[in-house]
Short mmCIF file of the C-alpha atoms (twelve columns), coordinates in Angstrom:
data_MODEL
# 
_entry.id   MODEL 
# 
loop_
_atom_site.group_PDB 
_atom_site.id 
_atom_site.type_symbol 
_atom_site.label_atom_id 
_atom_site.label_alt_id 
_atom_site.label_comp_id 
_atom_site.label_asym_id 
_atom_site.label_seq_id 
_atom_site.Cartn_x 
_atom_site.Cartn_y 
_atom_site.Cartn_z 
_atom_site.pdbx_PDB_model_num 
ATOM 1  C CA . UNK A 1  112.208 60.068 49.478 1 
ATOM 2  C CA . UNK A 2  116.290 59.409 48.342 1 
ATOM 3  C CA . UNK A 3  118.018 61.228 45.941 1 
ATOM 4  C CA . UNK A 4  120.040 58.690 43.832 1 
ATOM 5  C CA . UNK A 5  123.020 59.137 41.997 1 
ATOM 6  C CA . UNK A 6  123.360 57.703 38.900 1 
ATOM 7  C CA . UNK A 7  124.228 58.816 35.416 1 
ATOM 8  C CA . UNK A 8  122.664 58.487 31.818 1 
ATOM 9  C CA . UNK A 9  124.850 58.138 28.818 1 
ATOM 10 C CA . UNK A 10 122.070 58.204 25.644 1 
ATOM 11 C CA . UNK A 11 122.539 61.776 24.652 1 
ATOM 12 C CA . UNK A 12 120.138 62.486 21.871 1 
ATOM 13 C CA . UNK A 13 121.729 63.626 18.519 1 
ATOM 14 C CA . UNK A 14 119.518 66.243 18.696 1 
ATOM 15 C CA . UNK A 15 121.321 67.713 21.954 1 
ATOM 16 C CA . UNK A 16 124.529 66.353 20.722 1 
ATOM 17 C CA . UNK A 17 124.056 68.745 17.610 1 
ATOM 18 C CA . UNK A 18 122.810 71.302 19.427 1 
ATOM 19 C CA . UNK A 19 125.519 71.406 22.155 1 
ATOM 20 C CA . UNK A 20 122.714 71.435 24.908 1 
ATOM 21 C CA . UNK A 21 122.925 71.345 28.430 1 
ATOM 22 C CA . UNK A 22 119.882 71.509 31.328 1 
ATOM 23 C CA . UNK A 23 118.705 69.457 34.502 1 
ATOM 24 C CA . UNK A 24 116.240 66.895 34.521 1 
ATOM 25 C CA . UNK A 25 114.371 65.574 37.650 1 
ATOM 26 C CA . UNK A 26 112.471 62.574 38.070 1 
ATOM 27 C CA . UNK A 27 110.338 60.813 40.765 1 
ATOM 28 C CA . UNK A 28 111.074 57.150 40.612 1 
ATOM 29 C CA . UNK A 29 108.894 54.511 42.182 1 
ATOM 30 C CA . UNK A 30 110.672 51.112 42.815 1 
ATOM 31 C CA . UNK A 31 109.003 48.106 42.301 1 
ATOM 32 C CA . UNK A 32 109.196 44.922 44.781 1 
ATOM 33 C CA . UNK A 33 111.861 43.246 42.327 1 
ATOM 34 C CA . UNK A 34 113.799 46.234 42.547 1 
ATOM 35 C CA . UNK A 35 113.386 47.632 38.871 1 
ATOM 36 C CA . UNK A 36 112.140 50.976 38.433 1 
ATOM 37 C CA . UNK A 37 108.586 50.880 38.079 1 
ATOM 38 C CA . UNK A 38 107.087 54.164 37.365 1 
ATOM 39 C CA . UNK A 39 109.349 57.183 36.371 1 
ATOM 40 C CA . UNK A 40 108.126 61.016 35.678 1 
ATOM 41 C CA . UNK A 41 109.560 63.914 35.367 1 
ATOM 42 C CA . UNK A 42 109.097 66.007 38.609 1 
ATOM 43 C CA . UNK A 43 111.396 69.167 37.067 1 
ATOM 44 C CA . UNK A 44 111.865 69.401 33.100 1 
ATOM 45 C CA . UNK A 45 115.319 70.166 31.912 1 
ATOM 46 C CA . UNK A 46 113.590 72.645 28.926 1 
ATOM 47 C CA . UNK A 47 113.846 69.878 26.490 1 
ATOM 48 C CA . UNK A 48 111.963 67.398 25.690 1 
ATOM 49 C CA . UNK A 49 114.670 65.337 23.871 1 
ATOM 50 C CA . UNK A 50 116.574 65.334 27.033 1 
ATOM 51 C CA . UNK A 51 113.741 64.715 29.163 1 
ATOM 52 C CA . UNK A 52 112.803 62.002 26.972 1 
ATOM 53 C CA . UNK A 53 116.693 60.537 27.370 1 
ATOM 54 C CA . UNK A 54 116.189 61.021 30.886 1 
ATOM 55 C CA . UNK A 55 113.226 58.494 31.114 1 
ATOM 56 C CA . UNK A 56 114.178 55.827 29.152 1 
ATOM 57 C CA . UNK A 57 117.618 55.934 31.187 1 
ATOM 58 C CA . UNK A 58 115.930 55.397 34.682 1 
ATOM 59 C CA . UNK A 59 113.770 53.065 33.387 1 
ATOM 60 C CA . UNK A 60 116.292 50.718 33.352 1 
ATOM 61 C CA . UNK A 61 117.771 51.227 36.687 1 
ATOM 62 C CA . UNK A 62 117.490 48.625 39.559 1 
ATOM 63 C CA . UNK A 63 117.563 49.450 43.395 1 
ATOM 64 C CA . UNK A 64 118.908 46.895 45.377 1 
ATOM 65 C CA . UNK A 65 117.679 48.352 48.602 1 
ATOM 66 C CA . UNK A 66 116.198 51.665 49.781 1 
ATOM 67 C CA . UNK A 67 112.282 53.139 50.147 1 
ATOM 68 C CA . UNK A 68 109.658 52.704 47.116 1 
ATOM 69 C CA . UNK A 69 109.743 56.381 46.399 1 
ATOM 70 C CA . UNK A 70 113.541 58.056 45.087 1 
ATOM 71 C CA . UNK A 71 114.399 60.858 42.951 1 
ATOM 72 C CA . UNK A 72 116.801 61.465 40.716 1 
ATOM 73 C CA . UNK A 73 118.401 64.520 39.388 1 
ATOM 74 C CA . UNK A 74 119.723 63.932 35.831 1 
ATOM 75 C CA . UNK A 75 122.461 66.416 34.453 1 
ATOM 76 C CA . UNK A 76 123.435 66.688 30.823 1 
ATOM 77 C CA . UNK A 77 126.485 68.668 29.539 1 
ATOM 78 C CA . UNK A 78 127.016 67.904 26.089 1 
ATOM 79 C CA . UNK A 79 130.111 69.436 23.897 1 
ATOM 80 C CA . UNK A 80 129.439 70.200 20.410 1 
ATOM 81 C CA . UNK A 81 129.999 68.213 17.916 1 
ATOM 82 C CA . UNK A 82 131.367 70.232 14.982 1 
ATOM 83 C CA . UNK A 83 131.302 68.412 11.749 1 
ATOM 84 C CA . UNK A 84 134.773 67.969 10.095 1 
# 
């Protein structure tokens, strides 16, 4: 298994609100086209929002080239958003 490195920019509302942080890690299997295929989280971040964000993000991910199984390791640092 391959750790990939690749980044997610749908922060929930929710987090963005919140001013949330946390770690999510998923187990990605790669389809023959390349697309990922199946995607669950292997690690939680400690919420489900994020996780959630996390998910849909890798789900769109293609892999030109490496083995069917890679992992990913998701972080999310959000700054508060203070209304004005």
């Amino acid at each position: 298994m391959v750790t990939t490195n690749r980044s997610c920019n749908n922060i929930p509302r929710s987090a963005l609100r919140d001013g949330a942080t946390g770690v999510t890690y998923l187990d990605i299997r790669i389809g023959d086209d390349g697309w990922a295929d199946s995607v669950r989280v292997s690690r939680s971040s400690g919420r489900a929002d994020l996780d959630r964000a996390a998910l849909a993000c890798a789900r769109g991910w293609y892999f030109r080239e490496g083995p069917v199984w890679q992992q990913a390791r998701i972080e999310w640092w959000v700054r508060r958003v203070m209304p004005g």
